[in-house]
C-alpha positions as CSV (number, residue, x, y, z in Angstrom):
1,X,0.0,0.0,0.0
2,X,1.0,3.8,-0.2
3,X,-0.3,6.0,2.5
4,X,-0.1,9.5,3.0
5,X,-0.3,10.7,6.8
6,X,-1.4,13.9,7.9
7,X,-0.1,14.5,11.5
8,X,1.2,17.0,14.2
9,X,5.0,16.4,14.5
10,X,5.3,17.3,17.9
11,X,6.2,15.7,21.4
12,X,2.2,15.1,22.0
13,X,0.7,11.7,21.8
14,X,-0.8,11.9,18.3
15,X,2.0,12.7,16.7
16,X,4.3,10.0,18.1
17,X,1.4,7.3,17.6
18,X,0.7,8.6,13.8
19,X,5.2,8.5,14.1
20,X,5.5,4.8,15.3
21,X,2.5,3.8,12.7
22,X,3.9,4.9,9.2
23,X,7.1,3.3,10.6
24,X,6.4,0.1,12.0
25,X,4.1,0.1,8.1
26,X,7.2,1.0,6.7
27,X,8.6,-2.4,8.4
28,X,6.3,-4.3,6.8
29,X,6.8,-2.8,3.3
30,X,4.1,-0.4,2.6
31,X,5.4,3.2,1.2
32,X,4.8,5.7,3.7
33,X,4.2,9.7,3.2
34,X,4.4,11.7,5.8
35,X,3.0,14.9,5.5
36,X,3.6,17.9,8.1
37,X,5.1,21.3,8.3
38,X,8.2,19.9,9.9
39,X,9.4,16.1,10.1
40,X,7.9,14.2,13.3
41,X,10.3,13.7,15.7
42,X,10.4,10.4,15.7
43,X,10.4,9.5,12.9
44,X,13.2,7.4,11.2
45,X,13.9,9.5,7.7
46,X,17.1,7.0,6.4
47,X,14.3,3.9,5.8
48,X,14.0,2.9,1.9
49,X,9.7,3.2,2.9
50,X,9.6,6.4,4.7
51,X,9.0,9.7,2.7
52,X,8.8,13.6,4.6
53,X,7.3,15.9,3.0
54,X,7.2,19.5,4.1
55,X,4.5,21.8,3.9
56,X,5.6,25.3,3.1
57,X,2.6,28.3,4.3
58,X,3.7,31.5,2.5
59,X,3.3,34.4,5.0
60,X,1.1,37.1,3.4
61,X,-0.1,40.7,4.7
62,X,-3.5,39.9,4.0
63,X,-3.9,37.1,6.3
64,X,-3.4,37.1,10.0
65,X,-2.9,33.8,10.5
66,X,-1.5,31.8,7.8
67,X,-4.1,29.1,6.4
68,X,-2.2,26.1,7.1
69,X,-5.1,23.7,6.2
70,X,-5.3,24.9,2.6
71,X,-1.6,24.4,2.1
72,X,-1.7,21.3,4.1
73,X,-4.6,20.5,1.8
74,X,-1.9,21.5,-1.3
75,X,0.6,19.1,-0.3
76,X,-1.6,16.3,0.0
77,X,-2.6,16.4,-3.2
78,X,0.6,17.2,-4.9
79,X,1.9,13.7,-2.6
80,X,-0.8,11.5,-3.6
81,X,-0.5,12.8,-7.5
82,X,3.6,12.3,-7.6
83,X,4.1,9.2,-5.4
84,X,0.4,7.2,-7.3
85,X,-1.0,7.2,-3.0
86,X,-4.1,5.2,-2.2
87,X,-5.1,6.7,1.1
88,X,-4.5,9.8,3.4
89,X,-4.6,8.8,7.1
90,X,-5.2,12.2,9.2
91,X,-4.2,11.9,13.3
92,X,-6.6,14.4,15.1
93,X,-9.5,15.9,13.4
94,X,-8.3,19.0,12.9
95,X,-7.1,20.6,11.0
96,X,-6.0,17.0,9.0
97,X,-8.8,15.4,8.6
98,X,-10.3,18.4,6.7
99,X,-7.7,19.3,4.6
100,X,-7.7,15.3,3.5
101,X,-10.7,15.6,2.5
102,X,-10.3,18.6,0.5
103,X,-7.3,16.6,-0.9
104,X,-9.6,13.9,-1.5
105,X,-11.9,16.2,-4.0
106,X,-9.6,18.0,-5.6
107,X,-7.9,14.5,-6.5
108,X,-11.3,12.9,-7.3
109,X,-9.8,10.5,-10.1
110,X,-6.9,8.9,-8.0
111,X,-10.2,7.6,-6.3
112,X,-8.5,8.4,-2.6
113,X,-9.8,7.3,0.8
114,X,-9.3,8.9,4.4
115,X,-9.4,7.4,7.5
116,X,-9.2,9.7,10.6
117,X,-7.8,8.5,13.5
118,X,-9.2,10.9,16.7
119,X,-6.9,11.2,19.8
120,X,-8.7,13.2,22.2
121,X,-8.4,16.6,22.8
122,X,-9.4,17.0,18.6
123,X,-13.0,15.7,20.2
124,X,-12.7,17.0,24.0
125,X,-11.1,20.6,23.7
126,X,-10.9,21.6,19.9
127,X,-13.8,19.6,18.6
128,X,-16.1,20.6,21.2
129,X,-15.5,24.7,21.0
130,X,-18.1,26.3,19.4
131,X,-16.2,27.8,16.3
132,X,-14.8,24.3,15.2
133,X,-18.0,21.8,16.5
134,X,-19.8,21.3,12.7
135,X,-16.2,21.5,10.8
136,X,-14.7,18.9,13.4
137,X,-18.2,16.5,12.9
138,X,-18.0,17.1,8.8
139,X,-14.4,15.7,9.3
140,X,-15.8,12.7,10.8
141,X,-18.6,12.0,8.9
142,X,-17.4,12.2,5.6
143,X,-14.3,10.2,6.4
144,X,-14.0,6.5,5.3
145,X,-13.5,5.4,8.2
146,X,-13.1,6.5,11.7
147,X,-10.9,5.3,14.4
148,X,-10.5,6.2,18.3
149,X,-7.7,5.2,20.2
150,X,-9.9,4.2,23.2
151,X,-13.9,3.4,24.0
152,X,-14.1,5.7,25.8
153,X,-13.0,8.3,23.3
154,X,-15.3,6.3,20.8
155,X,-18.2,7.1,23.2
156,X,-17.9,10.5,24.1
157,X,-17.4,11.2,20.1
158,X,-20.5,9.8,19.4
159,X,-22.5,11.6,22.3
160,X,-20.8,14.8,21.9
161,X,-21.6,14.7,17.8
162,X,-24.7,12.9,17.5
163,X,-22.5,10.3,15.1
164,X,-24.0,7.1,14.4
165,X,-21.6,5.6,12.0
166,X,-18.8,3.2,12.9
167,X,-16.2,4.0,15.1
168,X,-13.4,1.5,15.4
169,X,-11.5,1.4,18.3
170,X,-7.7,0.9,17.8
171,X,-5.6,1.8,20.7
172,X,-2.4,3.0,21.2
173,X,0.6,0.7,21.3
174,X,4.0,0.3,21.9
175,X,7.2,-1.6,21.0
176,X,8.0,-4.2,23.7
177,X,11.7,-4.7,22.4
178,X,12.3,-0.5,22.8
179,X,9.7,-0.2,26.0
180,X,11.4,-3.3,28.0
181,X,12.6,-3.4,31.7
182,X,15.9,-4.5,30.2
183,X,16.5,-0.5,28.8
184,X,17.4,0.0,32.9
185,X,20.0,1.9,33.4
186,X,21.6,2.4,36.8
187,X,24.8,5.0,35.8
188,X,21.7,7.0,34.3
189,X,19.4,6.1,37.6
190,X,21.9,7.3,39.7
191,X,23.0,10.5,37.6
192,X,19.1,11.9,39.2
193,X,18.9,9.8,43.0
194,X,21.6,9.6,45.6
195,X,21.5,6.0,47.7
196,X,18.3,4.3,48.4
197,X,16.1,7.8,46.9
198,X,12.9,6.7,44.5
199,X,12.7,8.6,41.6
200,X,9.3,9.5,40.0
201,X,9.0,11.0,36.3
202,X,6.6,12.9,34.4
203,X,6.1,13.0,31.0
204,X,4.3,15.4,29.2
205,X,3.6,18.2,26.7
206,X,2.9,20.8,29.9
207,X,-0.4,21.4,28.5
208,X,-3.0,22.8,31.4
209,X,-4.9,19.0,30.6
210,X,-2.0,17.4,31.9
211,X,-1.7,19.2,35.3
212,X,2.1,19.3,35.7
213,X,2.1,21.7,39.0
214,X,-0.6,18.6,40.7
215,X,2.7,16.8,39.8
216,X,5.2,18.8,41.9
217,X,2.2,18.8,44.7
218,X,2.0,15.3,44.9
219,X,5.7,15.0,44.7
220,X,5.9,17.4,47.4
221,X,3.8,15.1,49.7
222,X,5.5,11.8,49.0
223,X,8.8,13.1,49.8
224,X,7.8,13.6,53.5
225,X,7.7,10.6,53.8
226,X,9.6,8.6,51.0
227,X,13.0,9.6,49.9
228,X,12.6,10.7,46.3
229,X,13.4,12.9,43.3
230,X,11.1,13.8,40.6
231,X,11.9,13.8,37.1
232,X,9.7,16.3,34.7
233,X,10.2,15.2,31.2
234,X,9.0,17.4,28.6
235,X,8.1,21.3,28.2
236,X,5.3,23.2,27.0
237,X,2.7,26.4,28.5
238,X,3.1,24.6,32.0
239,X,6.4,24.8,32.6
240,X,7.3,28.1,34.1
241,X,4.0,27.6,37.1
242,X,5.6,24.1,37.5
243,X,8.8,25.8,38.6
244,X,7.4,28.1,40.3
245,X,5.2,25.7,42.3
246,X,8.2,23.7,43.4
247,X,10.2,26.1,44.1
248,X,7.1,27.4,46.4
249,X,7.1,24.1,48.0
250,X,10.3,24.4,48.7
251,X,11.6,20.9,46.4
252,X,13.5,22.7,43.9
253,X,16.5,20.6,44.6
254,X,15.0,17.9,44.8
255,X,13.0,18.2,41.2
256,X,14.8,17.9,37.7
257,X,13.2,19.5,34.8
258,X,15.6,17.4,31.9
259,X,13.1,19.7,28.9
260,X,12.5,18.0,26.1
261,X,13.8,14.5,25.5
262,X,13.6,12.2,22.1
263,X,14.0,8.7,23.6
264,X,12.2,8.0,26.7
265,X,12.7,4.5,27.1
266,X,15.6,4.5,29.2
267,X,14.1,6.9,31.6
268,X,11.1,5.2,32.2
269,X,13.0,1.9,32.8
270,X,15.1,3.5,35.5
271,X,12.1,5.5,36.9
272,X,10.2,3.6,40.0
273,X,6.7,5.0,39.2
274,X,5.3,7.2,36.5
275,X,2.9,10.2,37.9
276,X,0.2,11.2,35.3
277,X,-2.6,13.0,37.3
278,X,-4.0,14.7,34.1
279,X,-7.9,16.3,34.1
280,X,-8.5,14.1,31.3
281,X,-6.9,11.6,29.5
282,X,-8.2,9.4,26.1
283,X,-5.8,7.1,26.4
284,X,-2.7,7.5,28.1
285,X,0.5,6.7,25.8
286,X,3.0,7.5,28.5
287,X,1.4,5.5,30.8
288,X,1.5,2.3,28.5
289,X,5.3,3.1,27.7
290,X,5.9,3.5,31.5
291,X,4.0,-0.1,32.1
292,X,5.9,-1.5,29.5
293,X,9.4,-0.5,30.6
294,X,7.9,-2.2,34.3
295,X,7.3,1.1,35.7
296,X,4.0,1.7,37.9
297,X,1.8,4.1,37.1
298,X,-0.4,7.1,39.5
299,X,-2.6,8.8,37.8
300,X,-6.5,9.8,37.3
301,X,-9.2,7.4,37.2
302,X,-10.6,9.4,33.7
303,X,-11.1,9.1,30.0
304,X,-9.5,5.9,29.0
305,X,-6.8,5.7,31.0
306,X,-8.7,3.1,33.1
307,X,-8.5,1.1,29.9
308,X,-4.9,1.0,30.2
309,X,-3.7,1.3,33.6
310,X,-5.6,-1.3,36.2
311,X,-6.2,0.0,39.5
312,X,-4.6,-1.9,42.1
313,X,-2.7,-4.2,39.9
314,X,-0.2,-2.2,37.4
315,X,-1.0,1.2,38.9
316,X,-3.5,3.4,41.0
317,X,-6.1,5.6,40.0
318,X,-8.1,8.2,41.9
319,X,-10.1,11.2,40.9
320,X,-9.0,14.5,39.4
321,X,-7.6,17.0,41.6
322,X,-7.2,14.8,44.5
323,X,-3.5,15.3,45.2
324,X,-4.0,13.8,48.8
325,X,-5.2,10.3,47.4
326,X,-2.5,10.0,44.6
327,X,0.2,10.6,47.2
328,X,-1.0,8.3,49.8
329,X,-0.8,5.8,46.9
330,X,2.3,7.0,45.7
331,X,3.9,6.4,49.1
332,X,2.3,2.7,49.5
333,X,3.6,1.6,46.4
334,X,6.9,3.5,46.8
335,X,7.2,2.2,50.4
336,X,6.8,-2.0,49.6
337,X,9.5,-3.3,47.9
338,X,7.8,-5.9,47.0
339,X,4.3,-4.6,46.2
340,X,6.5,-2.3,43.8
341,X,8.1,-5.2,41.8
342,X,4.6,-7.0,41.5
343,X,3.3,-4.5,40.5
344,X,6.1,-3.4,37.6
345,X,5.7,-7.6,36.6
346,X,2.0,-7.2,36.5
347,X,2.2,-3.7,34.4
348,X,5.0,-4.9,32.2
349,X,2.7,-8.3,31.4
350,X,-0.6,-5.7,30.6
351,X,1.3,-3.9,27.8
352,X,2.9,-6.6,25.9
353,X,-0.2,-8.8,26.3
354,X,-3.0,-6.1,24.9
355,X,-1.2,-3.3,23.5
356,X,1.8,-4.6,21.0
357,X,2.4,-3.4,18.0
358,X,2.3,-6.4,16.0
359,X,-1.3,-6.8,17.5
360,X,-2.2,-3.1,17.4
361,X,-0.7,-2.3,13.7
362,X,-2.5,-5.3,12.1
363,X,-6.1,-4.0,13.4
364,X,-5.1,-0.5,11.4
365,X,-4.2,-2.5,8.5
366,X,-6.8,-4.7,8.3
367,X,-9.3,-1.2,7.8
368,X,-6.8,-0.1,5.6
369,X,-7.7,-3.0,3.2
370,X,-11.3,-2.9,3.7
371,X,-11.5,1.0,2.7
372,X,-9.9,0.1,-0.3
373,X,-11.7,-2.4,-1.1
374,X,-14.5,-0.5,-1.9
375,X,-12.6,1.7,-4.2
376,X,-14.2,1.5,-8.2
């Protein structure tokens, strides 16, 4: 197959799923375009399958904002015309999933199909503002086909849009060969902790959703009682009020904020528990690469995450906002050795078993041949 996809290429969750899609495709020798207006981070550009293309927006007086959907829209076209491509797969509803489909009609006899994939905040915070709610539910319905990386998601789509066609939901997934326990490493553990200190990590895009300075609070409260550092991976809106809230809590030395970082893996393997208390979450992906690398996860029982992370078993969930709770379980976890490591065995088994990408991949291909199987 040759796919075209449309995605943000950024440290946020849909672009490093719509990332580790085209390339574990790629693997299994389908040509894949990506299309954004700078190449996704992690993407691998040396592989024989994998194509960037660049979309360029001309900066003009007229125009406040440059319309990035129409040249998006541009680009997709001039892919799928040079490189003969099948189908455009668009990651968040907008503005991708739009500007395939304007792809789609002003290519209407290369006979194209779109799927869009929604990740969450495209249906929860964009999708549901007033000025983008019919555009966002015109991007769904006239799609192909519609996936949503959780039930969850699935359900609140069709609730929040009145949509009654098919959702299928494919979830998020990870590589248990780069997410593994065995990525541990103690010179890099011990570059953050002193002695017998835990050390806790948070990964994020420091958007508000994602409640970064609940991190440093709940840190805050475990370390009265636990030895510990905490590791903030990431950067974003947040970042500054999360500094400023430890150093108000007076943990500054005690909290490392590492910015931006391509390759988690080895982090997360020499983390002992992943923090996550985000006012919403549609699935989760740092939580499944934390549980794969055998790393706990506390977070908030909302969205899908639920779906990902079991309560009691790989993890602990309690409600939004309740910093109190998350730190009492924090400390539990933190402070039993041996409820730790059954816990990391019991998360580790959760993501290989129900969220690899051999498993995960295969669902999106097998829609992938059933879209184009209606094609005249």
């Amino acid at each position: 197959m040759k796919i075209a996809i449309a995605c943000h290429p950024t440290f946020g969750g849909s672009g490093v799923v719509a990332s580790e899609l085209g390339m574990e495709l790629a693997k299994r020798d389908h040509d894949v375009h990506f299309v954004s207006y700078q190449p996704p981070f992690r993407v691998d550009q040396h592989h024989d399958r994998v194509h960037v293309h660049e979309v360029e927006v001309t900066s003009y007086p007229l125009f406040k904002y440059p319309p990035y959907a129409l040249a998006l829209a541009t680009k997709l076209m001039e892919v799928v015309r040079a490189n003969d491509v099948h189908l455009l797969h668009a990651h968040y509803a907008i503005p991708h999933s739009i500007s395939a489909l304007l792809a789609r009609q002003m290519c209407r006899d290369c006979n194209l199909r779109v799927i869009t994939t929604l990740h969450g905040t495209d249906i929860t915070l964009v999708g549901a503002d007033h000025s983008f709610y019919e555009v966002t539910r015109y991007g769904i319905e006239e799609s192909d086909a519609v996936t949503a990386v959780s039930d969850d998601l699935a359900a609140e789509t069709r609730r929040e849009f009145g949509i009654e066609k098919p959702i299928h939901v494919v979830p998020n997934f990870i590589d248990p060969d780069v997410y593994s326990p065995t990525r541990r490493n103690e010179a890099l553990r011990q570059s953050y902790v002193t002695g017998d200190e835990a050390l806790m990590i948070h990964v994020s895009n420091f958007r508000p959703v994602k409640r970064p300075i609940d991190v440093v609070r709940i840190f805050s409260l475990v370390a009265k009682d636990v030895p510990a550092r905490l590791l903030m991976v990431g950067t974003g809106p947040e970042l500054a009020a999360a500094k400023e809230e430890a150093a108000r809590l007076e943990v500054c030395d005690r909290v490392i904020f590492a910015g931006a970082v391509v390759g988690v893996a080895e982090l997360l393997a020499s983390s002992d528990l992943l923090l996550l208390p985000s006012d919403s979450e549609s699935f989760g992906l740092a939580a499944l690469e934390a549980m794969a690398c055998g790393t706990p996860v506390v977070g908030t029982c909302t969205g899908g995450l639920p779906e990902v992370v079991e309560d009691g078993a790989s993890g602990a969930l309690e409600p939004v906002g309740d910093v109190q709770a998350m730190a009492m379980r924090a400390v539990e976890i933190l402070g039993n050795q041996q409820l730790l490591r059954q816990m990391g065995e019991a998360a580790r088994q959760r993501a290989v078993t129900k969220f690899p990408a051999s498993r995960v991949v295969e669902q999106y291909v097998q829609i992938y041949e059933e879209v184009l199987a209606t094609r005249d």
